[in-house]
mmCIF file of the N, C-alpha and C atoms, coordinates in Angstrom:
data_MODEL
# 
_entry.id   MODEL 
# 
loop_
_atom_site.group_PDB 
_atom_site.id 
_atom_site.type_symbol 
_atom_site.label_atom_id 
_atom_site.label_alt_id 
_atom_site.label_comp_id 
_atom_site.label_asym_id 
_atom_site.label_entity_id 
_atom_site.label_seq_id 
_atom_site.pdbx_PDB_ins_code 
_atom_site.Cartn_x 
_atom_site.Cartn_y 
_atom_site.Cartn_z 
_atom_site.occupancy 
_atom_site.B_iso_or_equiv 
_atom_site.pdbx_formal_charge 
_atom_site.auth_seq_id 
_atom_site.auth_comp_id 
_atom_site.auth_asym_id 
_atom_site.auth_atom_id 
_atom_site.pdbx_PDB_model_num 
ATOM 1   N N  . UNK A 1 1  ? 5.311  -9.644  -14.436 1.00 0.00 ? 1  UNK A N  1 
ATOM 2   C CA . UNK A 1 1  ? 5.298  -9.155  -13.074 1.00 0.00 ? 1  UNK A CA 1 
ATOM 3   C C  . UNK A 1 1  ? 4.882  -7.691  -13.136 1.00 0.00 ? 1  UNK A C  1 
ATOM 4   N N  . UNK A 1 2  ? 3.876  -7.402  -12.018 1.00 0.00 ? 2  UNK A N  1 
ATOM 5   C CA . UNK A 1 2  ? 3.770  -6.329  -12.393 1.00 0.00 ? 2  UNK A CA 1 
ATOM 6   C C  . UNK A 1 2  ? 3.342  -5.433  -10.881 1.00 0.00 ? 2  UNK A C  1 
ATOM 7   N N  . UNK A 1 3  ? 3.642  -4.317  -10.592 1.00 0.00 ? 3  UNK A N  1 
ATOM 8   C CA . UNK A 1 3  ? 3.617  -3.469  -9.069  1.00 0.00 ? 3  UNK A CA 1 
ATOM 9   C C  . UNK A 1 3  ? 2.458  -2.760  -9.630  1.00 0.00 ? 3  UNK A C  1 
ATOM 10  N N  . UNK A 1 4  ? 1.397  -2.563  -8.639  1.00 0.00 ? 4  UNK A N  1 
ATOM 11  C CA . UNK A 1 4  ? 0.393  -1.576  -8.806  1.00 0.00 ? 4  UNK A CA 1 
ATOM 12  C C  . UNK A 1 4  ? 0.098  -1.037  -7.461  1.00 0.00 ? 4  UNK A C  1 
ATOM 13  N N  . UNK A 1 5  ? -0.332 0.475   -7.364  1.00 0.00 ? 5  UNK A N  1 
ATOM 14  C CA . UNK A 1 5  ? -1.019 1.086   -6.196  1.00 0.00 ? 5  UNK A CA 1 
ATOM 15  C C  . UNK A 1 5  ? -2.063 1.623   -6.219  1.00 0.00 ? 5  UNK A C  1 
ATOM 16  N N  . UNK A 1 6  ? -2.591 1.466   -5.301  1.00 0.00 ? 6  UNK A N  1 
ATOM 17  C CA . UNK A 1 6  ? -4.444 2.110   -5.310  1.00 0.00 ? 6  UNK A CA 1 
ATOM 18  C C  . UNK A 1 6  ? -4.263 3.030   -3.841  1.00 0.00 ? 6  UNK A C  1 
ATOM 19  N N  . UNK A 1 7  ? -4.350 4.154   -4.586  1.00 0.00 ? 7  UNK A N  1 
ATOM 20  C CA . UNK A 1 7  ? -3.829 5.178   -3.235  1.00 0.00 ? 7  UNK A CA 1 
ATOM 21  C C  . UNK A 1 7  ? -5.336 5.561   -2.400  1.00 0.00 ? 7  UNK A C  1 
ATOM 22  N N  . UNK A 1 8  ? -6.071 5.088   -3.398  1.00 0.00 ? 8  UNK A N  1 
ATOM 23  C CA . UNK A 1 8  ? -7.953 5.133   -2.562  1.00 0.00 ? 8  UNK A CA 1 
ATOM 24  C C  . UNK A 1 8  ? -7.731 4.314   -1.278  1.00 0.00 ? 8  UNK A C  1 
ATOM 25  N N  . UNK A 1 9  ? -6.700 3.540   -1.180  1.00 0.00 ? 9  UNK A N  1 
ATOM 26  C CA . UNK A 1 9  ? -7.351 2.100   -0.017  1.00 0.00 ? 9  UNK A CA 1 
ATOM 27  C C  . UNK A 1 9  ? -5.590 2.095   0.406   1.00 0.00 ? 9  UNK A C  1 
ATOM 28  N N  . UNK A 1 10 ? -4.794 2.739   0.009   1.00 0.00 ? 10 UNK A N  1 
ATOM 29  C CA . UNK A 1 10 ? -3.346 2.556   0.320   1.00 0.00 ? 10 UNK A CA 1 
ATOM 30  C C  . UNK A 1 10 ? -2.810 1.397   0.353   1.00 0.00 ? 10 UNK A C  1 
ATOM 31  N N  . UNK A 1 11 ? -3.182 0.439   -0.597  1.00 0.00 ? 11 UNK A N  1 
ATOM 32  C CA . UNK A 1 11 ? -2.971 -0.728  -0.990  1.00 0.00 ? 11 UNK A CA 1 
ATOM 33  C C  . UNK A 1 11 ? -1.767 -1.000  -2.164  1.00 0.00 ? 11 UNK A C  1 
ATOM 34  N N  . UNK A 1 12 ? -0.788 -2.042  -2.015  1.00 0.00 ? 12 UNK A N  1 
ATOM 35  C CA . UNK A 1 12 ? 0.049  -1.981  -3.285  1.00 0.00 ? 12 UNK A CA 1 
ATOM 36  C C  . UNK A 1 12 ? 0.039  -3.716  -3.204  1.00 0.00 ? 12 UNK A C  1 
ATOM 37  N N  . UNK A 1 13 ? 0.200  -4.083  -4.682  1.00 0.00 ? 13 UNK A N  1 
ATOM 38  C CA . UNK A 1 13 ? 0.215  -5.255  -4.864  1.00 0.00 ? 13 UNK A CA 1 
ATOM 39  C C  . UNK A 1 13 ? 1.163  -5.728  -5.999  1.00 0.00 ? 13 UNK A C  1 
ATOM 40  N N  . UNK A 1 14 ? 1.944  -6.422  -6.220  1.00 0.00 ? 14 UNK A N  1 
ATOM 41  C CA . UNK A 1 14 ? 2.813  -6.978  -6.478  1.00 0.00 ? 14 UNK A CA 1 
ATOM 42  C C  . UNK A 1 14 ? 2.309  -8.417  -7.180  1.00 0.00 ? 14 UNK A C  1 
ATOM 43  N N  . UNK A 1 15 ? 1.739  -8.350  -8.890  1.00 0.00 ? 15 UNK A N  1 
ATOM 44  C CA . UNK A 1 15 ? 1.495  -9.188  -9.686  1.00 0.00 ? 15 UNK A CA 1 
ATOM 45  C C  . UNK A 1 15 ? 2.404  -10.183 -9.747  1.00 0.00 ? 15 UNK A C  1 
ATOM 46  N N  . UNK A 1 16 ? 2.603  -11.337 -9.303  1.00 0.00 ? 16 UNK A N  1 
ATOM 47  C CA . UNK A 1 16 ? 3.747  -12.449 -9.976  1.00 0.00 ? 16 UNK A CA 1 
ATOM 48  C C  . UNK A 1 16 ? 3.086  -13.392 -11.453 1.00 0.00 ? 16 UNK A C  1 
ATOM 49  N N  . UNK A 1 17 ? 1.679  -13.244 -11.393 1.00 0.00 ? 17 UNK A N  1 
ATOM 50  C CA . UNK A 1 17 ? 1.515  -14.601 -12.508 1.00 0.00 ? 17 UNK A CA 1 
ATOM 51  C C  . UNK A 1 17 ? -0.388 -14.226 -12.099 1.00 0.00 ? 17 UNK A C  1 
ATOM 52  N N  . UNK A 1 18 ? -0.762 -13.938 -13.956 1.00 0.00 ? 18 UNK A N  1 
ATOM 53  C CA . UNK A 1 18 ? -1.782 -14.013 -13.549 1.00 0.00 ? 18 UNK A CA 1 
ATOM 54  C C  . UNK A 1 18 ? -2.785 -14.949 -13.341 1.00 0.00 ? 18 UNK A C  1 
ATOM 55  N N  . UNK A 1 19 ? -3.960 -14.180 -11.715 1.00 0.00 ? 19 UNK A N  1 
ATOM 56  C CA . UNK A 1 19 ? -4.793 -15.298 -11.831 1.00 0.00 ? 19 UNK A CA 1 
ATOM 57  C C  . UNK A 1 19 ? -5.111 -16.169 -12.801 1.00 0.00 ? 19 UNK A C  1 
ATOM 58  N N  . UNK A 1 20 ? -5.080 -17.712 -12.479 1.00 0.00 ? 20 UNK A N  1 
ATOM 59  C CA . UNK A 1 20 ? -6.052 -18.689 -13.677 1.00 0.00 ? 20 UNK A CA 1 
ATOM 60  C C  . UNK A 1 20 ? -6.955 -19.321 -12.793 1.00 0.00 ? 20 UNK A C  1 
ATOM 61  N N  . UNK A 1 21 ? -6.673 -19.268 -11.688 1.00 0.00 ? 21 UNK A N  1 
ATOM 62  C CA . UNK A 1 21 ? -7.466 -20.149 -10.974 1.00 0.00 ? 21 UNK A CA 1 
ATOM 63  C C  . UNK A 1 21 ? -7.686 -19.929 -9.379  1.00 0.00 ? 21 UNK A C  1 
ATOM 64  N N  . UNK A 1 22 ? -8.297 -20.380 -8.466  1.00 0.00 ? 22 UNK A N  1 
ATOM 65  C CA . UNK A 1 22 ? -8.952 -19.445 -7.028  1.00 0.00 ? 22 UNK A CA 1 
ATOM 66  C C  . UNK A 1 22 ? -7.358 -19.670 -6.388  1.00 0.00 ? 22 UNK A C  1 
ATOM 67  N N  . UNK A 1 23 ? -7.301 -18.770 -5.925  1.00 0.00 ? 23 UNK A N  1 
ATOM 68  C CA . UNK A 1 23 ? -6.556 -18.729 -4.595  1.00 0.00 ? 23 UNK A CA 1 
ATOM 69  C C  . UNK A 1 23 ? -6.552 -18.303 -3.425  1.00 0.00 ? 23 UNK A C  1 
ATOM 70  N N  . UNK A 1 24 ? -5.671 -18.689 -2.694  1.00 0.00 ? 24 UNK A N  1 
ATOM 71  C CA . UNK A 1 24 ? -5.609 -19.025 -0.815  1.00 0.00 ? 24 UNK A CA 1 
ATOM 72  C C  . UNK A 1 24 ? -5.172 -17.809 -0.551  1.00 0.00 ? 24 UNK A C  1 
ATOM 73  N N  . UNK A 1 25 ? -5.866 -16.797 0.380   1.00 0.00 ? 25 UNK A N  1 
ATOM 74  C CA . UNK A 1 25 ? -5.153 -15.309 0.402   1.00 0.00 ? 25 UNK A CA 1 
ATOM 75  C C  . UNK A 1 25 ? -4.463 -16.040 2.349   1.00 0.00 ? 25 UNK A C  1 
ATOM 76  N N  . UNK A 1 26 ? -2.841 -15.772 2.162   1.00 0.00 ? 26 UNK A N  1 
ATOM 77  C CA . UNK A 1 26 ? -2.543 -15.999 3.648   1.00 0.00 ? 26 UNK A CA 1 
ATOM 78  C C  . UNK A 1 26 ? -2.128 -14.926 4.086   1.00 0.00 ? 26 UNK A C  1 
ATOM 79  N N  . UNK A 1 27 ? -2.922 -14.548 5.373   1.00 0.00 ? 27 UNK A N  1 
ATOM 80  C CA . UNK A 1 27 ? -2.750 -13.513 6.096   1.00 0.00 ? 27 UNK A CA 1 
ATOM 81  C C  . UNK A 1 27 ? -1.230 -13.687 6.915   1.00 0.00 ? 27 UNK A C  1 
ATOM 82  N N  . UNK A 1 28 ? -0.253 -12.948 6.242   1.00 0.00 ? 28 UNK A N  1 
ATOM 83  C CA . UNK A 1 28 ? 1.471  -13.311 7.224   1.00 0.00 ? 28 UNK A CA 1 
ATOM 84  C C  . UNK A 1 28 ? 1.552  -12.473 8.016   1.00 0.00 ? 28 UNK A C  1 
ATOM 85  N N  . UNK A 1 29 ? 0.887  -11.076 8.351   1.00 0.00 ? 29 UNK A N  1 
ATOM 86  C CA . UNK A 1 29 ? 1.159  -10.339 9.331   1.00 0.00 ? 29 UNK A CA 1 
ATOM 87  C C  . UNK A 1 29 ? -0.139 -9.462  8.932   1.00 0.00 ? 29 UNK A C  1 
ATOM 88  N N  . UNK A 1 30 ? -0.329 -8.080  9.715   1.00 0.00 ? 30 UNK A N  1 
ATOM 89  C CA . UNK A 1 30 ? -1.105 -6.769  9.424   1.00 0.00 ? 30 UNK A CA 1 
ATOM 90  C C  . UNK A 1 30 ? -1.068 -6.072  8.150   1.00 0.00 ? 30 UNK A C  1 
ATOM 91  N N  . UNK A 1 31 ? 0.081  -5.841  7.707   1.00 0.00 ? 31 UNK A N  1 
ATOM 92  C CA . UNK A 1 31 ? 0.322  -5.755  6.650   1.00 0.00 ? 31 UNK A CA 1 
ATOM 93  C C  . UNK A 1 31 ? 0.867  -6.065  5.307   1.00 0.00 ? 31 UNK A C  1 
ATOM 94  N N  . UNK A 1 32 ? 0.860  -7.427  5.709   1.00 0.00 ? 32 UNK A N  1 
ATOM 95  C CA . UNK A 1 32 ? 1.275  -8.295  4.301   1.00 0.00 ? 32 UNK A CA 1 
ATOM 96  C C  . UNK A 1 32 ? 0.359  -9.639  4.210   1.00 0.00 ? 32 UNK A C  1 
ATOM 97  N N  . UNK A 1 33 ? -0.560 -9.462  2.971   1.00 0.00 ? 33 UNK A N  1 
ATOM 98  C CA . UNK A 1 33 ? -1.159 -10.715 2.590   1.00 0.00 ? 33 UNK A CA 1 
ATOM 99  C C  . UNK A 1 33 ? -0.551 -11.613 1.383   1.00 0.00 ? 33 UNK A C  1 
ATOM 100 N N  . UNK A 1 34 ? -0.524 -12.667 1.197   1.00 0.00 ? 34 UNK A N  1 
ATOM 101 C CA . UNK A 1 34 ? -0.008 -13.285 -0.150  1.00 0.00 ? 34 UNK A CA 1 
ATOM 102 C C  . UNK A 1 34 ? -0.963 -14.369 -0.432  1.00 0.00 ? 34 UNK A C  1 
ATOM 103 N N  . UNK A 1 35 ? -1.211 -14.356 -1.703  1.00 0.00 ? 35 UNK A N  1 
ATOM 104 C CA . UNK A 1 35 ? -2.339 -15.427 -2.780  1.00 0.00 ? 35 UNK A CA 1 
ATOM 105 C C  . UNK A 1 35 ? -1.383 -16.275 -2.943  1.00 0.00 ? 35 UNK A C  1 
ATOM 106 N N  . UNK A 1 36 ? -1.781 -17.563 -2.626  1.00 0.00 ? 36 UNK A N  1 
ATOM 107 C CA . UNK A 1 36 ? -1.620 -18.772 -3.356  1.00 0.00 ? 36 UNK A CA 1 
ATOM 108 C C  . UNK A 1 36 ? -2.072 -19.540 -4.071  1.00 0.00 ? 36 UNK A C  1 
ATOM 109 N N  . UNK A 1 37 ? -1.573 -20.174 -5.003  1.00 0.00 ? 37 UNK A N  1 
ATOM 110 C CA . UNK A 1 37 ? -2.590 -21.321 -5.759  1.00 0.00 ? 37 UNK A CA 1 
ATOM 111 C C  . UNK A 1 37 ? -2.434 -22.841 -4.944  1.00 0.00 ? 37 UNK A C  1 
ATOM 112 N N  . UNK A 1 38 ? -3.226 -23.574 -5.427  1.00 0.00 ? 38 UNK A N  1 
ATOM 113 C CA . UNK A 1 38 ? -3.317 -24.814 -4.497  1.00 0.00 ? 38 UNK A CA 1 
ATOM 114 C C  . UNK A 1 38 ? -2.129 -25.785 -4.637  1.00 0.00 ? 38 UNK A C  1 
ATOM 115 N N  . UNK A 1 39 ? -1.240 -25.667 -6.119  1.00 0.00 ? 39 UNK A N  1 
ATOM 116 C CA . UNK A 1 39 ? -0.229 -25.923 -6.275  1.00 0.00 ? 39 UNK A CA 1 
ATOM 117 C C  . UNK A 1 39 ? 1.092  -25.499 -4.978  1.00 0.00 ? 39 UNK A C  1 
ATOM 118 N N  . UNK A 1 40 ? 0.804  -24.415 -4.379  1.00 0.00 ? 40 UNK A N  1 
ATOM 119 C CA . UNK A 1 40 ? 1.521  -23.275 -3.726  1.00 0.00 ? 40 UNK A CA 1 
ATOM 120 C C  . UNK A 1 40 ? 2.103  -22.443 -4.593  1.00 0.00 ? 40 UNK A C  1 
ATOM 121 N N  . UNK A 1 41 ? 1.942  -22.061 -5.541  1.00 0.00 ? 41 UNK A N  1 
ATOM 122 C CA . UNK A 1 41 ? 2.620  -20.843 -6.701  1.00 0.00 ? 41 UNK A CA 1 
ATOM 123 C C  . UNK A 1 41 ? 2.104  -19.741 -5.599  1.00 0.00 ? 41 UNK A C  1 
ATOM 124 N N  . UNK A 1 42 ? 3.021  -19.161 -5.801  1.00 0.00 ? 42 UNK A N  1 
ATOM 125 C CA . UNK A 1 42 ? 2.618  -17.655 -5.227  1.00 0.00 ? 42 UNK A CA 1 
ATOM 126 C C  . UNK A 1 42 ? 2.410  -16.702 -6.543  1.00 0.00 ? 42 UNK A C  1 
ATOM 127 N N  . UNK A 1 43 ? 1.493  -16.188 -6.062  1.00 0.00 ? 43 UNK A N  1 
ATOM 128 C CA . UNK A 1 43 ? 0.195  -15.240 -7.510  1.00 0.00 ? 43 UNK A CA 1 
ATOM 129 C C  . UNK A 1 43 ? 0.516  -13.741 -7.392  1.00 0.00 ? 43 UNK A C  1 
ATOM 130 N N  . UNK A 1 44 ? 0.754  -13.235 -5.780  1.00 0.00 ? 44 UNK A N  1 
ATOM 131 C CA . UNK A 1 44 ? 1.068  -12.054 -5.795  1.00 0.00 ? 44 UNK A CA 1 
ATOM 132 C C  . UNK A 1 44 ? 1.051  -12.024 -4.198  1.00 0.00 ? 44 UNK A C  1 
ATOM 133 N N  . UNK A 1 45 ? 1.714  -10.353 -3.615  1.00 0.00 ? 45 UNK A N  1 
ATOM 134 C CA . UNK A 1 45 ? 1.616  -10.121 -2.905  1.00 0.00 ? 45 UNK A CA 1 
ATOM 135 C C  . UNK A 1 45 ? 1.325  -9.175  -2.318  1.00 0.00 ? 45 UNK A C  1 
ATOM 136 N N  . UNK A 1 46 ? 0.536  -8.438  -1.014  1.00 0.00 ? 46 UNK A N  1 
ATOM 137 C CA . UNK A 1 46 ? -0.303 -7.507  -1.174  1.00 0.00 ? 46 UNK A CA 1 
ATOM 138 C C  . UNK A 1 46 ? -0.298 -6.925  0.032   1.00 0.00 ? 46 UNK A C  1 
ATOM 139 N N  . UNK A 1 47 ? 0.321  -5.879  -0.516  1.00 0.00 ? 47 UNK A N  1 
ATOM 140 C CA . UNK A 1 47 ? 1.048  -4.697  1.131   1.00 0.00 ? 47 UNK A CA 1 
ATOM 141 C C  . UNK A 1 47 ? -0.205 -3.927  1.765   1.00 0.00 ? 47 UNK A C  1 
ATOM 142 N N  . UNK A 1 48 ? -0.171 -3.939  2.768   1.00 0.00 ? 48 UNK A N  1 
ATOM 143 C CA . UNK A 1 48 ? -0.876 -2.864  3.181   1.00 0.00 ? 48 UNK A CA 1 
ATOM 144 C C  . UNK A 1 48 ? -0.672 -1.564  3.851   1.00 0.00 ? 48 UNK A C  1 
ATOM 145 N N  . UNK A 1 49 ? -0.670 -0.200  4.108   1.00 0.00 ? 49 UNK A N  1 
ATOM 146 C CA . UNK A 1 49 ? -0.757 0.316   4.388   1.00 0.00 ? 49 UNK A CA 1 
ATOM 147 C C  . UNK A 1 49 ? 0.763  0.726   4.039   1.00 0.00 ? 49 UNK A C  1 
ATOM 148 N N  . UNK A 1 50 ? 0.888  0.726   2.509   1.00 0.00 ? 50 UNK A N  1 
ATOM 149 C CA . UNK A 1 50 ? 1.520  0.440   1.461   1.00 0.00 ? 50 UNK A CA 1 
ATOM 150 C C  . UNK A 1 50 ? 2.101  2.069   1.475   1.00 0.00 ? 50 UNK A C  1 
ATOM 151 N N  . UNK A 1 51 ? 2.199  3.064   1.389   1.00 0.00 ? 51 UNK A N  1 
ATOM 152 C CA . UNK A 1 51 ? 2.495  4.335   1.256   1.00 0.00 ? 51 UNK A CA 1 
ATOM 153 C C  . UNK A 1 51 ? 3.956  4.041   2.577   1.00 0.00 ? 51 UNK A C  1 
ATOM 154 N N  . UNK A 1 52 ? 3.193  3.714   3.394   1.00 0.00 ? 52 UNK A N  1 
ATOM 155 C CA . UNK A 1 52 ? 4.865  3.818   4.259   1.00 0.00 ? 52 UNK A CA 1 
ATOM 156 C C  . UNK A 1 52 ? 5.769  2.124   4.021   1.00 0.00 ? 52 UNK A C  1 
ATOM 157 N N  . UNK A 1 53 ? 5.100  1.357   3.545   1.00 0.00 ? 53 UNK A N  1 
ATOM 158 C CA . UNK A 1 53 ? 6.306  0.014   3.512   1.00 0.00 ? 53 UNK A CA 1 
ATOM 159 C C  . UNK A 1 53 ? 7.009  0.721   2.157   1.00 0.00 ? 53 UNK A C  1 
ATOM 160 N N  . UNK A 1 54 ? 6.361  0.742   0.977   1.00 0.00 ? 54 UNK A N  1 
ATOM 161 C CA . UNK A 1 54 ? 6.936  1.155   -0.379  1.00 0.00 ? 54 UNK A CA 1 
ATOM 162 C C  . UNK A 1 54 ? 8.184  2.575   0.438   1.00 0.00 ? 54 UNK A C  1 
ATOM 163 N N  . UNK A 1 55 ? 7.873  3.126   1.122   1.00 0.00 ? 55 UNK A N  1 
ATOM 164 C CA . UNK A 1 55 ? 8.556  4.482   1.108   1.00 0.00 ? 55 UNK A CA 1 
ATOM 165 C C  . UNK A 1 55 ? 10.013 4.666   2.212   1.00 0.00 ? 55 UNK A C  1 
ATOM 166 N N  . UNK A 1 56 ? 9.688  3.097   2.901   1.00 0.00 ? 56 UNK A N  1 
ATOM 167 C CA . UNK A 1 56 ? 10.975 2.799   3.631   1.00 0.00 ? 56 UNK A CA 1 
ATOM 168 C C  . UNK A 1 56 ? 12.093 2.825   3.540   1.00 0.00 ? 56 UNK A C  1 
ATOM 169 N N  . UNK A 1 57 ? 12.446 2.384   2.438   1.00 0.00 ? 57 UNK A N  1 
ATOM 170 C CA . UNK A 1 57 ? 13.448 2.140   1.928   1.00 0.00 ? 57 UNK A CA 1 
ATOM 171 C C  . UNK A 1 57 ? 13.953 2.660   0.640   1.00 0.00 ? 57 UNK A C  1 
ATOM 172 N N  . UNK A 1 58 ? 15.021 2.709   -0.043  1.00 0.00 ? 58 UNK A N  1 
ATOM 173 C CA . UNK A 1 58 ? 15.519 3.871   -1.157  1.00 0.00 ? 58 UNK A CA 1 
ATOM 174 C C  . UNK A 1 58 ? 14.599 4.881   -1.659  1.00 0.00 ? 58 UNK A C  1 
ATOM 175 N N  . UNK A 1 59 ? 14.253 5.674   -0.358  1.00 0.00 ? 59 UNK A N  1 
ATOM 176 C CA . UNK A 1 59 ? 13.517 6.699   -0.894  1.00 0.00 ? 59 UNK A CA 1 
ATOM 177 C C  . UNK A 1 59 ? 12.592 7.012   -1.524  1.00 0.00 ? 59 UNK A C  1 
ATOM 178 N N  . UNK A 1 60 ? 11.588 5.990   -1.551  1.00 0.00 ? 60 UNK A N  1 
ATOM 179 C CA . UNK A 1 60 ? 10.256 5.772   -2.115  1.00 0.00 ? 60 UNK A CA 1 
ATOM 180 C C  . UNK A 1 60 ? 10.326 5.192   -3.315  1.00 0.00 ? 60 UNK A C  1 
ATOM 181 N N  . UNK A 1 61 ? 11.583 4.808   -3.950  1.00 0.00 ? 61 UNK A N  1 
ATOM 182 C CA . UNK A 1 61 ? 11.509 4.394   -5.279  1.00 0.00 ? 61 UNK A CA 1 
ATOM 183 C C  . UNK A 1 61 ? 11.491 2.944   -5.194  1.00 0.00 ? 61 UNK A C  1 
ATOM 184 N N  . UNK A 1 62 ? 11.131 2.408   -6.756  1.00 0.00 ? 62 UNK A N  1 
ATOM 185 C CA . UNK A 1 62 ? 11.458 0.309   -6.540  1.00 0.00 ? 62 UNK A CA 1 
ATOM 186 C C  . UNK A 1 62 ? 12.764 0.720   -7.698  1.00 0.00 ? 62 UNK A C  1 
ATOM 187 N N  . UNK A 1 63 ? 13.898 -0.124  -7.011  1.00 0.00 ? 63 UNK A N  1 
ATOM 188 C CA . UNK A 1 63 ? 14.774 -0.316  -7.622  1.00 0.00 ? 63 UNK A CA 1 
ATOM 189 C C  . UNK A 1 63 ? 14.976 -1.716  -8.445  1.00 0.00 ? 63 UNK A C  1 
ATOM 190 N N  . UNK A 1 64 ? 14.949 -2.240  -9.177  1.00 0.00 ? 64 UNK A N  1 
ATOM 191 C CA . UNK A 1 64 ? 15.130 -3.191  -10.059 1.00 0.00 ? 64 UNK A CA 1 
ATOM 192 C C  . UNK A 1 64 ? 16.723 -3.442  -10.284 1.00 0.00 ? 64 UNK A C  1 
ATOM 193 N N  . UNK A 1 65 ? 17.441 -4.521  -9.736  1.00 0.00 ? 65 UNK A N  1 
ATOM 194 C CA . UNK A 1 65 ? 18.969 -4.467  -9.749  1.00 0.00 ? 65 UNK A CA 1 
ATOM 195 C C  . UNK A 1 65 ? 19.470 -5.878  -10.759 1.00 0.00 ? 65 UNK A C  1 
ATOM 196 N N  . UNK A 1 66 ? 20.007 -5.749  -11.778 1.00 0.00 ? 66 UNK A N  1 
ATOM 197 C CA . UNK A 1 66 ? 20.561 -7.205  -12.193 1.00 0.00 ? 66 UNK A CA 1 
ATOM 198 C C  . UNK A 1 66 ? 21.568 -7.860  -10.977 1.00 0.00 ? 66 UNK A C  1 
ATOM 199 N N  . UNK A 1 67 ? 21.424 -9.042  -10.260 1.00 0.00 ? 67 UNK A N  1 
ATOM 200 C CA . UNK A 1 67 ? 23.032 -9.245  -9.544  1.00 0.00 ? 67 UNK A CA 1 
ATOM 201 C C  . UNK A 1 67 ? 23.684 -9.398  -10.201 1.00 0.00 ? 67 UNK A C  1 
ATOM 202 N N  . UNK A 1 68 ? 23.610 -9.988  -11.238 1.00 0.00 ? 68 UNK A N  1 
ATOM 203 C CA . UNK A 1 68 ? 24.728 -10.177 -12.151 1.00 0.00 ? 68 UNK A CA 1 
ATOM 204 C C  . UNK A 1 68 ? 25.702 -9.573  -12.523 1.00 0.00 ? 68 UNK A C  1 
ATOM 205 N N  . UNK A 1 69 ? 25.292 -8.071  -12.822 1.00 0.00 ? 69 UNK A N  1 
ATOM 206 C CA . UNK A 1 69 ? 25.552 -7.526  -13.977 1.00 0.00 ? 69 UNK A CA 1 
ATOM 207 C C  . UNK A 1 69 ? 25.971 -5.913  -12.256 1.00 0.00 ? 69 UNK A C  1 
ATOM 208 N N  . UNK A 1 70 ? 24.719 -6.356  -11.794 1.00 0.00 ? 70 UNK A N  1 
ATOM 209 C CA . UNK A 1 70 ? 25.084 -4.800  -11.070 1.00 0.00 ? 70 UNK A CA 1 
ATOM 210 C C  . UNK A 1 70 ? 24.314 -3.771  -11.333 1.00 0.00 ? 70 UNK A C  1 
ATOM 211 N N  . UNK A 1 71 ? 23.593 -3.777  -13.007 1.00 0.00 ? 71 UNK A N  1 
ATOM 212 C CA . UNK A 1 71 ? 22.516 -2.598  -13.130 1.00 0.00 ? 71 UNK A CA 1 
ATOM 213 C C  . UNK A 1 71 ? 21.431 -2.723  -12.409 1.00 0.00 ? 71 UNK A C  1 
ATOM 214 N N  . UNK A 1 72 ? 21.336 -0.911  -12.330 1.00 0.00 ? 72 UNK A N  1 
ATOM 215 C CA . UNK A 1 72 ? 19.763 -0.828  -11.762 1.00 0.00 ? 72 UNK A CA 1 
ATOM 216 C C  . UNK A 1 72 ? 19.038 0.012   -12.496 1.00 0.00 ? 72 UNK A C  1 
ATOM 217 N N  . UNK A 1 73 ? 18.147 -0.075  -12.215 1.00 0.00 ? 73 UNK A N  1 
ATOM 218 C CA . UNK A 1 73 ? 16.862 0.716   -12.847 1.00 0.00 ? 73 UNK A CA 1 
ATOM 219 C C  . UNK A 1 73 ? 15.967 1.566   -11.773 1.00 0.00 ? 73 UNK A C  1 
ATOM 220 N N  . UNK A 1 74 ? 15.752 2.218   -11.598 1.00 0.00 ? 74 UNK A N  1 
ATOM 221 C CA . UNK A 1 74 ? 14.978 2.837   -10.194 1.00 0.00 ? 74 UNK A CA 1 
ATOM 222 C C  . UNK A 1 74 ? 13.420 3.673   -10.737 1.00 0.00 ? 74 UNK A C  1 
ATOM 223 N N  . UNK A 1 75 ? 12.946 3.759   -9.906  1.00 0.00 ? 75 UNK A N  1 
ATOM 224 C CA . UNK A 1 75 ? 11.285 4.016   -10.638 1.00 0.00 ? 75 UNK A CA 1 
ATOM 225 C C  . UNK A 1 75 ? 10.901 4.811   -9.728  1.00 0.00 ? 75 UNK A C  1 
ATOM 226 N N  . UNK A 1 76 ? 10.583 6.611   -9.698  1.00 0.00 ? 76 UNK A N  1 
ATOM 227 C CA . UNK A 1 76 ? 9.358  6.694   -8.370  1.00 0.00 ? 76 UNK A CA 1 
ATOM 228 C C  . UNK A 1 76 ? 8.415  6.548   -7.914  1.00 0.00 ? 76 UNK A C  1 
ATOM 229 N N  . UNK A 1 77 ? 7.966  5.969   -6.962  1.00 0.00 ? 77 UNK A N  1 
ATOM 230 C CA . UNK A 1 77 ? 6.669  5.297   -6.350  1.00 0.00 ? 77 UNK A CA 1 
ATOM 231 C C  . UNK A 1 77 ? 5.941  6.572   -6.529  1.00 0.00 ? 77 UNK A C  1 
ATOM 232 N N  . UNK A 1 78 ? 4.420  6.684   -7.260  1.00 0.00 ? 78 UNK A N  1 
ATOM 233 C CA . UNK A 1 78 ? 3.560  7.848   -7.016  1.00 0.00 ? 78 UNK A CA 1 
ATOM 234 C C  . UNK A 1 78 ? 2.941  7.795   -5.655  1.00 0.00 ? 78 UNK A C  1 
ATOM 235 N N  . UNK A 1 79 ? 3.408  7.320   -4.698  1.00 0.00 ? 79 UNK A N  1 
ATOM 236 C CA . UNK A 1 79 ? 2.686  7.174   -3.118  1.00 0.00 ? 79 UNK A CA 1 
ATOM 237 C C  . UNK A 1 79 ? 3.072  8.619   -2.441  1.00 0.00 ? 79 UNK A C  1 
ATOM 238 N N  . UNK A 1 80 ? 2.050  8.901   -1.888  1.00 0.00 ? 80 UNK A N  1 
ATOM 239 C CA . UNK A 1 80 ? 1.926  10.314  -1.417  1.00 0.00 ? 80 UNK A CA 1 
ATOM 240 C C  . UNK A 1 80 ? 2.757  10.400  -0.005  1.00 0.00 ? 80 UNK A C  1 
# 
């Protein structure tokens, strides 16, 4: 899994599994698209106008939380 941002196009995308094969981009709103495979795997998902969704919430960072366990990990978003 993997989070990437392209601050050229204010785009962030959210790797789940990489492409192997074409997928279905579904438009769910203005700013959220998601790839599917024909299976329905979801491939990734792909924010737009990504500088303010990423920055909504805990302060611009992605927090990574075990439930389990309770740890977190927190990361700062380089979004301007």
């Amino acid at each position: 899994m993997k989070l990437t941002y392209d601050p050229r196009y204010n785009i962030a995308y959210l790797r789940l599994h990489a492409k192997t094969a074409e997928v279905e981009t579904i438009h769910v709103s203005d700013e959220i698209n998601v790839d599917l495979a024909p299976d329905g795997t979801v491939y990734g998902i792909e924010l737009l106008n990504a500088n303010i969704q990423l920055a909504r919430e805990d302060a611009g960072q992605l927090v990574l939380q075990n439930e389990a366990t309770g740890e977190r990990t927190a990361v700062k978003l380089p979004i301007a």
